[in-house]
Each structure stands twice: as structure tokens, then as C-alpha cells.
N, C-alpha and C positions, 0 to 999 in steps of 0.2 A: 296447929302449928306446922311450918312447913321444914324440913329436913332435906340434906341434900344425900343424896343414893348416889351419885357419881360424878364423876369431873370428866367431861368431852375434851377432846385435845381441840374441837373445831366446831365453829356452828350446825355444820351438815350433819356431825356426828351425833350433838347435842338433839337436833331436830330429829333425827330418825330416831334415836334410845326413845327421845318423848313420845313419837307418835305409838312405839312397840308399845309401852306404858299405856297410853292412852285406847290402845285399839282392845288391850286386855282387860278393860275396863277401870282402871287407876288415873286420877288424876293426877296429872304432873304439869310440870314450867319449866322452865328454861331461864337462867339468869348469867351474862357475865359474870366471869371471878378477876378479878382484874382488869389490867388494862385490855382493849381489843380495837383492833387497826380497825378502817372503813372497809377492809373487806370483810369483816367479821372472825379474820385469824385471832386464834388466842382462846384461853381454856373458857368453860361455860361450865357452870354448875345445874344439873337436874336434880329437879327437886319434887318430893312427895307429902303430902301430909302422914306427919308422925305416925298415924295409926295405921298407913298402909304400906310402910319404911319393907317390913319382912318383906311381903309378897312383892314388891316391886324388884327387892334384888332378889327373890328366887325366879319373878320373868326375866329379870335382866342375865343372868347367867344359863336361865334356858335359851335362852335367844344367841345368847354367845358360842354357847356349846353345839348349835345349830350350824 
């Protein structure tokens, strides 16, 4: 089952937290939360499978803290 670990204010944002995720070896996605214009403004939910929820937000706060 997939779980959301954070809400991007913007698709760039949303696509780079993925790729951090993805390059630490986690899968993750990217899904609109609502509405979003043709440019892609507007919040985006990143999402993990359930069983990788922890370690996703201990890379996501390593990478912040970076």
C-alpha cells in the first residue's frame, strides 16, 4: 500500500524529493493533491510504500538538513 511522506508546494519540488528517494534506493511517485494549473503549480503528494514510510522520511530530513 502506498502512503504519502510529504506534500511538495510544486512539481519541481515534488520531482526532485522523488528522485532523492529513488536514488537512495526507495521507491517512490509523485501524485497531484488537488487541483493544479497547466503549469504544474499547486501542491503534489510523494508517496512511498507503507513499509518504507520510516526510512523515507529519515532520507527526506537528511537531505534537508543538508
Amino acid at each position: 500500500m502506498w502512503t504519502v511522506v510529504y506534500i511538495a508546494s510544486n512539481r519541481a519540488q515534488a520531482e526532485k524529493f522523488k528522485n532523492v528517494l529513488c536514488n537512495e534506493g526507495v521507491l517512490a511517485d509523485i501524485r497531484p493533491a488537488g487541483l493544479v494549473s497547466a503549469l504544474g503549480d499547486g501542491l503534489y503528494e510523494i508517496l512511498v510504500l507503507e513499509s518504507e514510510a520510516d526510512e523515507a522520511h529519515a532520507i527526506l530530513c537528511q537531505y534537508v538538513i543538508r
